[in-house]
C-alpha positions in Angstrom: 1.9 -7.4 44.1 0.2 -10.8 43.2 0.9 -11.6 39.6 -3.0 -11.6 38.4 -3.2 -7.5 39.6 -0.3 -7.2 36.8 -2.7 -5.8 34.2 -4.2 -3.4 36.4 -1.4 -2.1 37.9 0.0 -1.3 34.2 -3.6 0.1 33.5 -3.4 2.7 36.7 0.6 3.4 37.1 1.2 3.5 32.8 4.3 0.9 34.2 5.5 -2.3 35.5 9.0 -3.3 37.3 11.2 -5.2 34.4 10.4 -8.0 36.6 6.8 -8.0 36.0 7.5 -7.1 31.8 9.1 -9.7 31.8 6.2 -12.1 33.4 3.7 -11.0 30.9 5.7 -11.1 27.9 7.1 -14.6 28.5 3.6 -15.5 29.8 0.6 -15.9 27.9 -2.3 -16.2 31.3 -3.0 -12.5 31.3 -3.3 -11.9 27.7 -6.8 -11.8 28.1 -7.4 -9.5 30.7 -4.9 -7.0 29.6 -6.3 -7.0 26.0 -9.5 -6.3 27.6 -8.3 -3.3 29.0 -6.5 -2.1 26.3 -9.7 -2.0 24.3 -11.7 0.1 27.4 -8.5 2.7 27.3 -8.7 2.3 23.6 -12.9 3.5 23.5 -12.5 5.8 26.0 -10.6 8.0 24.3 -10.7 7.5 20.8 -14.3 5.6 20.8 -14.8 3.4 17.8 -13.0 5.6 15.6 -10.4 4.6 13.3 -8.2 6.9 11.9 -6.2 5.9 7.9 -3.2 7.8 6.6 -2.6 7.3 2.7 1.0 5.8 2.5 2.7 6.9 -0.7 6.3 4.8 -1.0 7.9 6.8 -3.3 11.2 5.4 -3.9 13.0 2.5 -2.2 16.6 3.3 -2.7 19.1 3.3 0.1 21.9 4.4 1.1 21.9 1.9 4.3 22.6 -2.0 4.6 20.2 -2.7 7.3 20.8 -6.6 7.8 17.1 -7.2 7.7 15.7 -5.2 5.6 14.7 -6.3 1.6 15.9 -2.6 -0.2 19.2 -2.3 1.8 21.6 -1.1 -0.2 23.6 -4.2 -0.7 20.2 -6.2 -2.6 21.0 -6.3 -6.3 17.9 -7.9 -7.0 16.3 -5.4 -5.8 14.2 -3.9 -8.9 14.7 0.1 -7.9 12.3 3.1 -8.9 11.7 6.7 -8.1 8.4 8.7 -7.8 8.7 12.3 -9.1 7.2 15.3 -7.8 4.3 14.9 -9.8 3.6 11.4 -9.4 3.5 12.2 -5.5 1.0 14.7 -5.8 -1.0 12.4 -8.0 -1.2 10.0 -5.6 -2.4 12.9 -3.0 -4.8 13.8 -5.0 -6.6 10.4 -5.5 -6.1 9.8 -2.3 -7.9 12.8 -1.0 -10.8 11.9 -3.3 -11.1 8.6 -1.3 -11.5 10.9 2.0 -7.9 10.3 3.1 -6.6 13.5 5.0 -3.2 12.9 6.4 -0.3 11.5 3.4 2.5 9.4 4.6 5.5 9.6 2.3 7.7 7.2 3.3 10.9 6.1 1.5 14.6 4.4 1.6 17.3 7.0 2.6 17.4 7.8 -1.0 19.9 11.3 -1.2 19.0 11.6 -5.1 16.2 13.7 -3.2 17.6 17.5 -2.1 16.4 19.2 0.9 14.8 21.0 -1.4 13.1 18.6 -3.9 11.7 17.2 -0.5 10.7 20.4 1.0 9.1 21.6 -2.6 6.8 18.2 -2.5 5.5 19.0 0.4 4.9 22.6 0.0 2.9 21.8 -3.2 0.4 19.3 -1.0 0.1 21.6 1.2 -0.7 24.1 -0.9 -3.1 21.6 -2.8 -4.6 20.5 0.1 -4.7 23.0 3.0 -6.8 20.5 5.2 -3.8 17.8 5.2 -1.4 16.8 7.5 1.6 15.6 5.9 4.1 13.1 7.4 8.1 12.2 6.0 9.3 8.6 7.1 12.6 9.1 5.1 15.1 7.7 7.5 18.0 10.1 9.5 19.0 13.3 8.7 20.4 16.6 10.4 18.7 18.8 12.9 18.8 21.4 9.9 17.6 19.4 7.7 14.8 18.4 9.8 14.1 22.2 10.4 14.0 22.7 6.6 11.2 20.0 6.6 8.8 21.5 9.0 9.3 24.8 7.4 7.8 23.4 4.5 5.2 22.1 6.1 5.7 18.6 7.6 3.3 18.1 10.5 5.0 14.4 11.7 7.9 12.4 11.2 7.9 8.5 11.8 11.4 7.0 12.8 11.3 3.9 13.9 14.3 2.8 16.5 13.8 -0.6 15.8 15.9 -1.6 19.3 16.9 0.4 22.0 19.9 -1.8 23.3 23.0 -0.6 21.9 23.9 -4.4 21.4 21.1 -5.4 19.6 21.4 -2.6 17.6 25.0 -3.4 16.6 23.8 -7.1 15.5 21.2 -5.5 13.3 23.0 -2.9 11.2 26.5 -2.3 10.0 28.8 -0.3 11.6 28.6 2.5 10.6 25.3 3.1 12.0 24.8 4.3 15.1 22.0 3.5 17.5 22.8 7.1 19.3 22.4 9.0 16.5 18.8 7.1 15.6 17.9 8.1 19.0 19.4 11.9 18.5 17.4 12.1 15.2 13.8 11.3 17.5 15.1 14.0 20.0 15.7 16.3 17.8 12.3 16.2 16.1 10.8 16.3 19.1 12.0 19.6 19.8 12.0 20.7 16.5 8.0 20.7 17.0 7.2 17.7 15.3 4.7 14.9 15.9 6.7 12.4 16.5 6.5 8.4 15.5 9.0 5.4 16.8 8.5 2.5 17.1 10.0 -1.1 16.9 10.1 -5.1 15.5 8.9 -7.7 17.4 10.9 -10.6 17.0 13.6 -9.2 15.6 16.8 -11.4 15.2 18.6 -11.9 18.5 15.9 -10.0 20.4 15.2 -10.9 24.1 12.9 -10.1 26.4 15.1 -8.0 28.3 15.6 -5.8 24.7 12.2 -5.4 24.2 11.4 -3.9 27.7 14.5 -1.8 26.9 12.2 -0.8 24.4 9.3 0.0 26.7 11.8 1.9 29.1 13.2 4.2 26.0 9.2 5.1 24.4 7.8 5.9 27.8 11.7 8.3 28.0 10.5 10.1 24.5 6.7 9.9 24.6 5.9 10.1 21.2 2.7 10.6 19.7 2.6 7.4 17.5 4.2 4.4 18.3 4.9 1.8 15.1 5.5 -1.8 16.0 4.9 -5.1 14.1 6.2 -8.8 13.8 9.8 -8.8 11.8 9.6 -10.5 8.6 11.6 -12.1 6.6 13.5 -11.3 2.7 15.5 -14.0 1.8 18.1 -11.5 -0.1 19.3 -10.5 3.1 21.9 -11.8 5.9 18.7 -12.9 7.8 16.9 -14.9 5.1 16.9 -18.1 7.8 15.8 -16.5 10.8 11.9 -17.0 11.3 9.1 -14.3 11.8 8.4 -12.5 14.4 5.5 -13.6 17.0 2.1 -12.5 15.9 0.9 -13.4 19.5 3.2 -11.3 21.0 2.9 -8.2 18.3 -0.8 -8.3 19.6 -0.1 -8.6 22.9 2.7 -5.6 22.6 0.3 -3.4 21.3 -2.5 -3.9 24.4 0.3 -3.4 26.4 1.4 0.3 24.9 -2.3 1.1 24.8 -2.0 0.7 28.6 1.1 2.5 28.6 0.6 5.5 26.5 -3.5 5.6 26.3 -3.3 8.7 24.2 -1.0 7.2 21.7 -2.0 6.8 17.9 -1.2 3.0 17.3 -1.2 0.9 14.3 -2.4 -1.8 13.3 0.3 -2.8 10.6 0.3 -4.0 7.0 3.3 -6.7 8.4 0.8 -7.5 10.8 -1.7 -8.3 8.4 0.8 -10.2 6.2 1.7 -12.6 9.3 -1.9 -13.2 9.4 -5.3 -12.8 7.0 -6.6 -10.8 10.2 -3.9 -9.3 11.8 -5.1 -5.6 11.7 -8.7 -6.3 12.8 -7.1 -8.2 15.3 -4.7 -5.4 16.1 -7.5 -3.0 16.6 -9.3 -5.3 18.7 -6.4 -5.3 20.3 -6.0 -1.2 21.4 -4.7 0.1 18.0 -6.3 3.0 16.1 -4.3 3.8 13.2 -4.6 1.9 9.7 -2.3 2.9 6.9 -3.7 1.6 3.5 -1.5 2.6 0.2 -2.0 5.2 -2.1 1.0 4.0 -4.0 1.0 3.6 -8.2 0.1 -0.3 -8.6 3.2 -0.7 -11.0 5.5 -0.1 -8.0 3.7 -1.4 -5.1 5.1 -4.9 -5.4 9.0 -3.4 -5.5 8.6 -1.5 -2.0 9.5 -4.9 -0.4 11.0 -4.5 3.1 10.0 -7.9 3.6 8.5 -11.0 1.2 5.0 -11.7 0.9 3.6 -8.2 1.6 -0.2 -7.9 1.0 -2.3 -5.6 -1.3 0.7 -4.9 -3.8 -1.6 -5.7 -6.9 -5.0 -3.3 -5.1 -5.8 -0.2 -6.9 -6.1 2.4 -4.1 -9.7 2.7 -3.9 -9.9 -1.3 -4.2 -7.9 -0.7 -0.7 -9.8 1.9 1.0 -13.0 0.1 -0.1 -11.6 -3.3 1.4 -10.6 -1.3 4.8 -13.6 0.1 5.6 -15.1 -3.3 5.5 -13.1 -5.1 7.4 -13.0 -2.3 10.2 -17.4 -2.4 10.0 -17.3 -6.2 10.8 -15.5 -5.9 14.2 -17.8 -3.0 15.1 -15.5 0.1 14.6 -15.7 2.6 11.7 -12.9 4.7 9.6 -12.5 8.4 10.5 -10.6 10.7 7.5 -9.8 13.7 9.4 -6.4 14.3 10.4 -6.7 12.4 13.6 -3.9 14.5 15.4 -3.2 12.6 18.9 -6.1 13.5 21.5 -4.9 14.8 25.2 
């Protein structure tokens, strides 16, 4: 296989040898060519459409000590709040006055919240709002638990795995976290009925190559319906505060490449990636993603949701952020979509 066929083998066989991975991530001569062809996988199934889920984070406590991430447990400075029940439901209901028809609640590990008081918030937006697809991103639980959740209601679950390598993993979290469990938690949504959501950070610290096509090998094993990457970013009240950013280059680059892996796939473009850069999430659309989460969180506690520093559109009212979307999404020639968007086949 001669090296400049590389993105058109990935477009026809959905896969490369590590070998070749490994050429095309530590090489930058086919970026072009395989971006291109992301974006003709990209229209020919989804078109110009571009689908937004309102993201409500509701509380950032946690129970974990993640080394890189700004509301682990172990952050004092951390200024902590909690949405209630009705504030949630608030928020959906703005939210689906701005055309938005798919809620993303997302959260720390936070066990203040039952089973119940999270199966009873989304029973009620169901029940508000019949035509929505609601989606938890609260972290891992039990297989019962989990069955409790889409009892309720819950259509998807995002769970990032943030590194497949066992090692990595272990460098990235304490120990008592488990990257076998992370992946058990994705398995057992999957079978649980779930659209399912992982995902990972590009330039995470001590990443290599080699982890991130571990990556690759582990989403094409659990073919999920939404895959969630972006570049890592920094919090200085963490053990990580020196360590640089993530590679925006290679965060766009990732994402052509799962478009050609998983053309189906609903992809984001993500708010880190539009923090690393004024135009990251046109350019991640323009680069085979789909997906744009804007927030439908109270302004007063945007700014305290801080998984990382710098993070844009804390101070936007929602509609000031749904307004500011849609723009930027009509200058590079594509246009927002608010129905659910499930995952086309």
């Amino acid at each position: 296989m001669e090296i400049l066929d590389l993105p058109e083998k990935l477009k026809k066989e959905k896969d490369l040898t590590d070998s070749e991975f490994k050429y095309i991530l530590e090489n930058n001569d086919l970026d072009s060519r395989i971006r291109t062809l992301a974006v003709e996988e990209r229209e020919k199934i989804y078109g110009k459409d571009v689908y937004v889920r309102g993201l409500i984070e509701f509380t950032n406590y946690c129970k974990n000590d993640c080394y890189y991430c700004g509301i682990r447990r172990s952050n004092l400075k951390a200024h902590r709040y909690r949405l209630t029940r009705g504030e949630i439901l608030a928020c959906c209901d703005e939210g689906y006055k701005l055309g938005y028809r798919t809620f993303v609640l997302q959260g720390g590990e936070d066990l203040s919240y039952s089973d119940d008081d999270i199966c009873g918030i989304v029973s009620s937006i169901k029940e508000s709002h019949p035509d929505c697809a609601v989606t938890l991103s609260i972290g891992e639980k039990s297989r019962e638990t989990y069955l409790k959740y889409y009892s309720a209601g819950t259509d998807r679950y995002l769970l990032r795995h943030e590194t497949a390598d066992n090692e990595h993993y272990s460098k990235l979290h304490p120990a008592n976290m488990s990257p076998d469990n992370r992946k058990r938690c994705l398995y057992d949504l999957k079978e649980i009925g779930f659209q399912v959501g992982a995902g990972f950070m590009v330039g995470s610290p001590y990443q290599t190559t080699e982890n991130i096509i571990s990556d690759l090998r582990f989403l094409k094993e659990l073919s999920p319906d939404m895959i969630g990457i972006g570049p890592y970013l920094t919090h200085d009240e963490t053990p990580f505060a020196g360590f640089k950013n993530g590679s925006y280059q290679l965060t766009i680059k990732l994402l052509s490449i799962l478009r050609l892996m998983f053309p189906y796939v609903l992809l984001p473009a993500t708010t880190a990636l539009g923090t690393i850069n004024v135009r990251g999430r046109e350019e991640g659309i323009l680069a085979g993603a789909n997906v744009l989460m804007p927030n439908l969180s109270p302004v007063s506690v945007r700014k305290y949701y801080e998984l990382y520093e710098n993070k844009i559109c804390t101070g936007d009212e929602s509609a000031q952020c749904r307004n500011c979307l849609e723009k930027r999404v009509e200058s590079i020639g594509y246009r927002i979509i608010t129905d659910i968007g499930n995952v086309k086949r």
